[in-house]
C-alpha positions as CSV (number, residue, x, y, z in Angstrom):
1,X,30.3,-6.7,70.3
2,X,32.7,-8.2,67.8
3,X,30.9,-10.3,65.6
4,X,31.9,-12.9,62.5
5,X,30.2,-13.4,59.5
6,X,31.4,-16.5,57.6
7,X,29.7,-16.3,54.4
8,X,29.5,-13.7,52.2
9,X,27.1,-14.5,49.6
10,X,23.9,-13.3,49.4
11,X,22.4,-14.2,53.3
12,X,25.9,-13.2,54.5
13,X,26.9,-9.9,53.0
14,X,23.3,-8.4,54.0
15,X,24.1,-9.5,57.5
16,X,27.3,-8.7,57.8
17,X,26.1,-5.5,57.0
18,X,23.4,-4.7,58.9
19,X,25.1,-5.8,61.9
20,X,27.6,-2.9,61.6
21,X,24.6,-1.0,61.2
22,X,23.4,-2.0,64.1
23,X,26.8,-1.1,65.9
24,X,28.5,-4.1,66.2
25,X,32.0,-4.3,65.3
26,X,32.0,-7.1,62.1
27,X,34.7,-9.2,59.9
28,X,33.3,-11.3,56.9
29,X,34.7,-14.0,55.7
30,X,34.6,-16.0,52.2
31,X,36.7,-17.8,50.6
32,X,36.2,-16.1,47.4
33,X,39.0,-13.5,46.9
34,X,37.0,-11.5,44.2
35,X,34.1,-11.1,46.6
36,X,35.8,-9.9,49.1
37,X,37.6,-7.8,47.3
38,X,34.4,-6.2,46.2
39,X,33.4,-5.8,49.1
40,X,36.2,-4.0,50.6
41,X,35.1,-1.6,48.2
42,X,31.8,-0.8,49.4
43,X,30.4,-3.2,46.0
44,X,27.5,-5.4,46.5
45,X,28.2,-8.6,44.2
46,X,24.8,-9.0,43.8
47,X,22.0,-6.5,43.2
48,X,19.8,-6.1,46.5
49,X,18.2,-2.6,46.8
50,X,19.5,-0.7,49.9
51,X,22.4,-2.7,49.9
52,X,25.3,-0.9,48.0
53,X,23.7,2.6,50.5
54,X,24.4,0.9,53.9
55,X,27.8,-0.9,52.2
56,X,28.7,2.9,52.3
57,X,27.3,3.8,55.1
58,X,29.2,1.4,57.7
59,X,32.1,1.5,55.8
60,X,32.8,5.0,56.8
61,X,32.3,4.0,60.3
62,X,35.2,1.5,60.8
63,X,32.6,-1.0,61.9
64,X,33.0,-3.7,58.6
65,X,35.7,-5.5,57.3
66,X,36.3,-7.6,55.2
67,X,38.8,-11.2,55.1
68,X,39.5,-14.3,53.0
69,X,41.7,-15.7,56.4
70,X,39.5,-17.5,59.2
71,X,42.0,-16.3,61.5
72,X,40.5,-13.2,61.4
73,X,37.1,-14.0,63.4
74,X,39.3,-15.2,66.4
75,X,37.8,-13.0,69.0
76,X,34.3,-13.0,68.2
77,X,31.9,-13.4,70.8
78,X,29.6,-14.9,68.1
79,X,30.1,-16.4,64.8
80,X,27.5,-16.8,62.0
81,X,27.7,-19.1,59.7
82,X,25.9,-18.0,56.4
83,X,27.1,-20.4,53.9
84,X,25.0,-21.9,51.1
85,X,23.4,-25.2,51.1
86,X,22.1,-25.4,47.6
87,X,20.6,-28.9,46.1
88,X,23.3,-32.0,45.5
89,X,23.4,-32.5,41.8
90,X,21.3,-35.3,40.7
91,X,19.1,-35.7,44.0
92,X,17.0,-33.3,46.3
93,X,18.9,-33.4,49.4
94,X,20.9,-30.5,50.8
95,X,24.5,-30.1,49.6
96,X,26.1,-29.7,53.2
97,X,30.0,-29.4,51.7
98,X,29.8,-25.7,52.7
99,X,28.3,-26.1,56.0
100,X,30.7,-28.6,56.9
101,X,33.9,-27.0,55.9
102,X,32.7,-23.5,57.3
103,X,32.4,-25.2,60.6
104,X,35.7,-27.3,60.4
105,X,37.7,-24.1,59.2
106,X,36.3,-22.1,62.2
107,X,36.9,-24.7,64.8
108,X,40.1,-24.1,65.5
109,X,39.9,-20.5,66.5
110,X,36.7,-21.0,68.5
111,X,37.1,-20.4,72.6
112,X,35.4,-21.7,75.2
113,X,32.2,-19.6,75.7
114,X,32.1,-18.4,71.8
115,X,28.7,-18.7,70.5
116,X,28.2,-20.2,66.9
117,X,24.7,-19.4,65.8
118,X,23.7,-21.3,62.2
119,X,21.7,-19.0,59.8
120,X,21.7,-21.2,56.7
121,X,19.4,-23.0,55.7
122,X,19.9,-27.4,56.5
123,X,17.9,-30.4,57.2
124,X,16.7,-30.7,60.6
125,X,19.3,-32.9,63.0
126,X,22.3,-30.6,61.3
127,X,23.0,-28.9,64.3
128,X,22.8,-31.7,66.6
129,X,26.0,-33.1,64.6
130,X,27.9,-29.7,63.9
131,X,27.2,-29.4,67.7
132,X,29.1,-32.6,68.5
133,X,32.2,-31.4,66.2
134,X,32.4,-28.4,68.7
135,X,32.2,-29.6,71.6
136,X,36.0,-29.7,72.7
137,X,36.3,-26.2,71.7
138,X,33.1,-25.2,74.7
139,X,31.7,-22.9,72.1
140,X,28.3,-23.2,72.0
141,X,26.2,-24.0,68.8
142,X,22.7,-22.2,68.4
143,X,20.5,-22.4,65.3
144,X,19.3,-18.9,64.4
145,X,17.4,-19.2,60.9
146,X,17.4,-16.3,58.5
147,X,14.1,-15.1,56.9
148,X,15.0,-12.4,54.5
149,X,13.1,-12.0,51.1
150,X,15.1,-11.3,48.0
151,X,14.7,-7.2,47.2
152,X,13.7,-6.7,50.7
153,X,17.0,-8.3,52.1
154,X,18.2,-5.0,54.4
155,X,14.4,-4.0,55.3
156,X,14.1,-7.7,56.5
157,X,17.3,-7.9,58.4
158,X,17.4,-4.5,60.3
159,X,13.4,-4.8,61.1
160,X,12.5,-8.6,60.8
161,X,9.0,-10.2,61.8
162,X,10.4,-12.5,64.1
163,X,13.2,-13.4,65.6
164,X,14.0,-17.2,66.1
165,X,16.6,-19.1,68.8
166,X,17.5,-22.3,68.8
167,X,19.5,-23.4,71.7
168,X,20.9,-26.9,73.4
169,X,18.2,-28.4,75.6
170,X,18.6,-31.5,78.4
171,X,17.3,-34.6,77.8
172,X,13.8,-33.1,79.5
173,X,13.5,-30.3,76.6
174,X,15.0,-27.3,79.3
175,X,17.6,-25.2,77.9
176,X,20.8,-25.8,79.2
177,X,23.7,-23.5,81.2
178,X,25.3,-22.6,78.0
179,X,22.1,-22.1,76.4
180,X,21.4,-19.9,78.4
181,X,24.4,-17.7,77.8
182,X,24.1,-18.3,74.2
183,X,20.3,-16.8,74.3
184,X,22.0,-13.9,77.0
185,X,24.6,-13.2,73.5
186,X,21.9,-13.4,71.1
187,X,19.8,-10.4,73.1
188,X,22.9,-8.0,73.0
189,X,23.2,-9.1,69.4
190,X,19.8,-8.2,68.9
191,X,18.9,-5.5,71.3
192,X,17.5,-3.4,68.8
193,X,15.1,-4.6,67.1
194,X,13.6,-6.6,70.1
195,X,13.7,-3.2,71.6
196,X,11.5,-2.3,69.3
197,X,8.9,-5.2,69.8
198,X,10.1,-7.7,67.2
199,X,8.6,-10.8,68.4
200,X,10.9,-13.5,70.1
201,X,10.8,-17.3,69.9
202,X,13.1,-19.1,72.0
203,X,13.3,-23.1,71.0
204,X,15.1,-25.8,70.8
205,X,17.5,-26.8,67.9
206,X,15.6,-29.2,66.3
207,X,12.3,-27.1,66.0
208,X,14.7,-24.4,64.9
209,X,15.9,-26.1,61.5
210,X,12.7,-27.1,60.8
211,X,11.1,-23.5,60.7
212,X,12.1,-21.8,57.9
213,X,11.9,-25.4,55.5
214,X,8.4,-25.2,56.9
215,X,7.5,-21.6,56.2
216,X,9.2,-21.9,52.7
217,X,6.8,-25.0,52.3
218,X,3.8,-23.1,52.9
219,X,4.3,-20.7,50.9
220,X,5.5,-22.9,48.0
221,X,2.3,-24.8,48.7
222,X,0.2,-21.5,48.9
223,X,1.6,-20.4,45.3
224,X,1.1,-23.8,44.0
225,X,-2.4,-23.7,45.0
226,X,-3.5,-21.6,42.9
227,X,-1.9,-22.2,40.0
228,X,-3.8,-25.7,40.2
229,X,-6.7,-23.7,40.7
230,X,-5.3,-21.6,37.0
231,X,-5.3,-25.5,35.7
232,X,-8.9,-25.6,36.2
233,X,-9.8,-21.9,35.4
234,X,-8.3,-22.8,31.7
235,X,-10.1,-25.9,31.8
236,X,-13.9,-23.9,32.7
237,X,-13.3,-20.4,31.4
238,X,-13.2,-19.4,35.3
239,X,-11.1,-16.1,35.9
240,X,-8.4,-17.6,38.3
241,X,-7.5,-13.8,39.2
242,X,-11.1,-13.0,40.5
243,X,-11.1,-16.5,42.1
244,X,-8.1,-15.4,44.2
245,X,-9.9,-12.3,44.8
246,X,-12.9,-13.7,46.3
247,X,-11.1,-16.4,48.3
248,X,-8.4,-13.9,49.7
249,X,-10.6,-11.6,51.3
250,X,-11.3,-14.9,53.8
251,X,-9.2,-13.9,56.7
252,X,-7.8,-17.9,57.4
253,X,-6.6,-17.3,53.8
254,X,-6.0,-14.4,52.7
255,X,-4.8,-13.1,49.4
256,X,-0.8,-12.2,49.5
257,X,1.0,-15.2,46.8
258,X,-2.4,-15.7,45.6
259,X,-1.3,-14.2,42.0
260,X,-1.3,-17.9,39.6
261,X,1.2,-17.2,37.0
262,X,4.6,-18.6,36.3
263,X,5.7,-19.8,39.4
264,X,8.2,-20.0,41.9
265,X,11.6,-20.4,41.5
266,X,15.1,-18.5,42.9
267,X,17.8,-20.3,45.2
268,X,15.3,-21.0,48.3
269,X,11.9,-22.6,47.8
270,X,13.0,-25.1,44.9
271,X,15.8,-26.7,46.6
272,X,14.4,-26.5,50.4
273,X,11.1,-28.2,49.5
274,X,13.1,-30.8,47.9
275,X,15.9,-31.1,50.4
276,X,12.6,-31.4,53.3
277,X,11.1,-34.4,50.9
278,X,14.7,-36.1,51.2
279,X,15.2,-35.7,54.8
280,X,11.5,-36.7,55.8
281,X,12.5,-39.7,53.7
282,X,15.3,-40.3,56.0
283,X,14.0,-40.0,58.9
284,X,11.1,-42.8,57.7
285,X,8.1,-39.6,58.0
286,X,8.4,-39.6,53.7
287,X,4.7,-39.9,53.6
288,X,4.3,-36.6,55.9
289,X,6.0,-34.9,53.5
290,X,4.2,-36.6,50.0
291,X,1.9,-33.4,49.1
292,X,5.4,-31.7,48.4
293,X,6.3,-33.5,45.3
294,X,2.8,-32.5,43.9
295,X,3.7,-29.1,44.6
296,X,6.5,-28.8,42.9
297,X,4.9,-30.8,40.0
298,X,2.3,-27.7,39.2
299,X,5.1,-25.4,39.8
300,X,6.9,-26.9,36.8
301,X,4.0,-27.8,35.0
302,X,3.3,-23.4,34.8
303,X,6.2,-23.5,32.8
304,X,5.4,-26.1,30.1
305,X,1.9,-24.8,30.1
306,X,3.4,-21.5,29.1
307,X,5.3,-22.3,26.1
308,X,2.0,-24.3,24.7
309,X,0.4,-21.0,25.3
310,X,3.0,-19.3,23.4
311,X,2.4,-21.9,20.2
312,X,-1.5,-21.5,20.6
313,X,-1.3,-17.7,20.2
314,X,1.2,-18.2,17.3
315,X,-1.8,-20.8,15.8
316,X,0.1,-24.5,16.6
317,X,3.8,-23.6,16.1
318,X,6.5,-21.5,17.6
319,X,9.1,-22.8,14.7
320,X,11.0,-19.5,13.8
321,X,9.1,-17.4,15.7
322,X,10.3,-14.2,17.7
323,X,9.7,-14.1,21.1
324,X,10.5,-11.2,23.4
325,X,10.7,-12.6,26.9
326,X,10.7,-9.2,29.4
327,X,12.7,-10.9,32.6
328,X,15.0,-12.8,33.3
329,X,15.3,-12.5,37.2
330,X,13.5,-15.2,38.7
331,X,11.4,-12.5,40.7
332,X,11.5,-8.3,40.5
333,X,14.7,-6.5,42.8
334,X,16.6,-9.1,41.8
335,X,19.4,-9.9,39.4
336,X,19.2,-13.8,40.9
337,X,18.1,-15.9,38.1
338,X,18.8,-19.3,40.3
339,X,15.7,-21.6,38.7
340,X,14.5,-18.3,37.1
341,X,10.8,-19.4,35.6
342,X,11.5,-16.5,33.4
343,X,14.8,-18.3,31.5
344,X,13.4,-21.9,32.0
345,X,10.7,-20.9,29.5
346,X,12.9,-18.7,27.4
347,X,15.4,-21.8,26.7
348,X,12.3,-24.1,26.1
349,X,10.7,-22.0,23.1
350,X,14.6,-21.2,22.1
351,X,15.2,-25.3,22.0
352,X,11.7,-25.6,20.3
353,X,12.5,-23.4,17.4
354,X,11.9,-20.2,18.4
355,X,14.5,-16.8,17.9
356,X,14.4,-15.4,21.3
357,X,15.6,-12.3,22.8
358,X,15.6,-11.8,26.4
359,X,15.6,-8.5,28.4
360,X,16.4,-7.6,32.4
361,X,16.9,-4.6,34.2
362,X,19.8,-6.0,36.6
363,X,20.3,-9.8,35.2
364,X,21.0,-9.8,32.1
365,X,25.0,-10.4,32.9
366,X,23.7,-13.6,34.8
367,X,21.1,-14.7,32.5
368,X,24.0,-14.5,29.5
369,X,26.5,-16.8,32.1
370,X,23.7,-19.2,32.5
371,X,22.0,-19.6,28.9
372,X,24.8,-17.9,26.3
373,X,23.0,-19.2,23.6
374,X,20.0,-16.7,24.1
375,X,20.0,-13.4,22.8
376,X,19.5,-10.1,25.2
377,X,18.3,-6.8,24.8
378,X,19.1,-4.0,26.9
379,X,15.3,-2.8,27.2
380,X,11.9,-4.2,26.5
381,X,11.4,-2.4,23.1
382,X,14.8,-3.5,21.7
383,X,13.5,-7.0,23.0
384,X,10.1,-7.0,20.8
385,X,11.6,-5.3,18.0
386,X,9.6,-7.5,14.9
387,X,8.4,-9.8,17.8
388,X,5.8,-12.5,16.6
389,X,4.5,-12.5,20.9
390,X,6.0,-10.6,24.1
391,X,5.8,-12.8,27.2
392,X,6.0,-10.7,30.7
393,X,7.9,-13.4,32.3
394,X,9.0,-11.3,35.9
395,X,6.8,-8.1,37.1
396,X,9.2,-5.9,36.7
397,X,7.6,-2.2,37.5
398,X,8.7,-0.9,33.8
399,X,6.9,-4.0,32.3
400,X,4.0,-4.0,34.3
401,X,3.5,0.3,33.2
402,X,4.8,-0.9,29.4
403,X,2.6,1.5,26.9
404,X,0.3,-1.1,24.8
405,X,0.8,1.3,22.0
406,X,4.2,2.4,21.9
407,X,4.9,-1.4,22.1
408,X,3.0,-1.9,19.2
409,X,5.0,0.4,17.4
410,X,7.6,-2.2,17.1
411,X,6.7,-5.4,17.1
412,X,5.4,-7.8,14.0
413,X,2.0,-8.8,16.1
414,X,0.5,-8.0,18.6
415,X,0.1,-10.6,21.0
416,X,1.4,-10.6,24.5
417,X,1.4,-13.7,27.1
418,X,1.2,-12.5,30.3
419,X,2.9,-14.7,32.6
420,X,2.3,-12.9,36.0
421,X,-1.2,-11.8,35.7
422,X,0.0,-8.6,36.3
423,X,-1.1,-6.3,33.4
424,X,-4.8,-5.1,32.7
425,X,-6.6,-6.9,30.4
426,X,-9.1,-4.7,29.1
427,X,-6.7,-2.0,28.4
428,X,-4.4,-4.2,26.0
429,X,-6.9,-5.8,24.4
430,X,-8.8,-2.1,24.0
431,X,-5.1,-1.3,22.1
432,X,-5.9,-4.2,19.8
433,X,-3.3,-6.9,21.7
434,X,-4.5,-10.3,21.7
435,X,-4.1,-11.1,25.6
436,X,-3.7,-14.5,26.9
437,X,-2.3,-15.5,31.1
438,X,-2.3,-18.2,32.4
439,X,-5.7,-19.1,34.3
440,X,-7.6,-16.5,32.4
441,X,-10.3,-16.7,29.7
């Protein structure tokens, strides 16, 4: 099957890919001539694990190409559109510019029959009005969301845990004639992993939209949970890690994102919790949706705390400090640093009067385009050199295994924040650290 991409950021290149994986025959499309041209090399423009491997892989098969024209996905039997829709500045709702002029740019080599399936991520009733834009052409729009996790992106897309189809329905909630071919495209588009037992839900376009913004909610909610919970622990002296412990091994609960620390951040929860607020508000549901905005209150609120931690442990003042601040990704795999937690705090200390030096495995080139007024290491001992406190900002494996005394060697105190609750207590402290996280005694 000959198959578009249009899109070919980070949700587009991975599927693009693993589509010719898959066997399909696949042209991306984006509008950025320095992408693509990466791309046509077998480069990721991103880091994603996996991803440079199977860029290799298909490209030896003839399968994946790559195009700045639109002309080139005439043909297609189906076209995804993986553009992004990040935050609008200065309000919460979605930024559908990309969406829009995706769709509009495709429309005029669409055929009757073609089948436009939506992967990015919009406020429900999006489809409903791309679907009206398309309906002279007779392709058929379905809403097909994407639900791949950053450093897992290939895994996710080649062997999801579900599979979800939105198609046009009557005015009684049955799926339609086209629809139905649409779903018949999808299946052939899919046959493998359904093949192998990846489970199937077939909806309507509304519910569709709505399913990732809600499974991004959850989790958002889940994480900001128990960092209230963290609020409290520092409040009591409660241990918020053996809290989450005891609570997790409740089955209804459960104890994956159960870890309080920093936070969320990245180029998907943030924005989509806030883009659901704004449309629930225009829709006239904005109370359904009110327990978001406290969410993303104690998600922000990790950060401030943070820095407050970092001026009790330096006894009331981070004023010309040194701070080492190990990761700058805003989560490990990742060289994304999109509402990184880890740089939000490093740019707070730096604007309070602290000399901070920031260190990443695979972001430090994006971290420097984003805050060039921070300082960068290449490793995490470069990073602590005369350090006054270290803060483990993203659990990065090498961080998480650092060697409490071969850290010391470097470094003016010993005192380490650890911002993911990730590192053993007991065995820093034993090395003569002062150890302080967020939610712990």
């Amino acid at each position: 099957m000959k198959v578009s991409v249009i899109g070919c950021g980070y949700l587009g290149a991975v599927h693009a890919a693993c589509m010719a994986r898959l066997g399909h025959e696949v042209v991306g499309i984006d509008v950025d001539e320095r992408k693509v041209a990466a791309l046509r090399e077998g480069r990721a423009p991103f880091y994603e694990p996996g991803l440079p491997e199977l860029l290799e892989e298909v490209a030896a098969t003839g399968r994946l190409t790559f195009s700045t024209e639109m002309a080139d996905a005439a043909g297609a039997a189906v076209h995804f559109i993986c553009v992004g829709t990040p935050q609008s500045h200065g309000e919460f709702r979605a930024d559908l510019s990309y969406v829009d002029a995706a769709t509009s740019a495709l429309t005029p080599f669409l055929q009757a029959g073609d089948v436009v399936a939506g992967k990015s991520t919009v406020p429900v009733g999006t489809a409903e009005r791309l679907a009206a834009s398309l309906e002279a052409t007779g392709a058929t729009l379905v809403w097909n969301p994407e639900f791949l996790r950053e450093g897992f992106a290939v895994q996710d897309t080649l062997h999801p845990d579900r599979l979800v189809y939105g198609l046009p329905t009557d005015d009684d909630g049955v799926t339609t004639p086209a629809g139905e071919k649409a779903r018949a495209v999808l299946d052939e588009v899919y046959a493998t992993p359904l093949a192998a037992g990846t489970p199937l839900v077939v909806t309507d376009r509304a519910t569709a939209q709505l399913v990732k913004v809600a499974a991004n909610s959850f989790l958002a909610t889940k994480i900001s949970f128990i960092n209230a919970m963290a609020e409290l622990c520092e409040a009591t002296g409660a241990d918020v890690t053996r809290l989450a412990d005891a609570i997790g091994y409740d089955p209804r609960i459960g104890r994956r994102f159960l870890n309080a620390g920093l936070g969320f951040g990245g180029g998907c929860l943030p924005k989509d919790i806030r883009a659901f607020m704004a449309r629930a508000g225009e829709l006239g549901v904005s109370d359904a949706l009110g327990f978001l905005r406290e969410i993303d209150s104690i998600n922000m609120r990790r950060r401030v705390r943070m820095v407050d931690l970092a001026r009790e442990v330096c006894h009331g003042s981070i004023v010309g400090r040194r701070v080492a601040v190990l990761g700058a990704a805003f989560k490990p795999d990742s060289d994304d640093v999109r509402d990184s937690p880890a740089l939000s705090v490093a740019a707070q200390m730096q604007l309070q009067g602290a000399h901070v030096t920031v260190t990443d495995p695979k972001a430090i080139e994006n971290a420097r385009a984003k805050w060039p007024d921070l300082r960068f290491a290449a490793t995490a001992l470069e990073a602590a050199e005369e350090a006054d406190v270290v803060l483990l900002a993203t659990e990065w494996p090498e961080y998480r295994d650092l060697d409490p005394d071969e850290l010391a060697a470097v470094v003016n105190r010993k005192a380490i924040l650890d911002g993911r609750n990730v590192l053993d207590p007991a065995r820093w402290r034993a090395a003569g650290w002062t150890y302080r996280a967020l939610g712990r005694p």
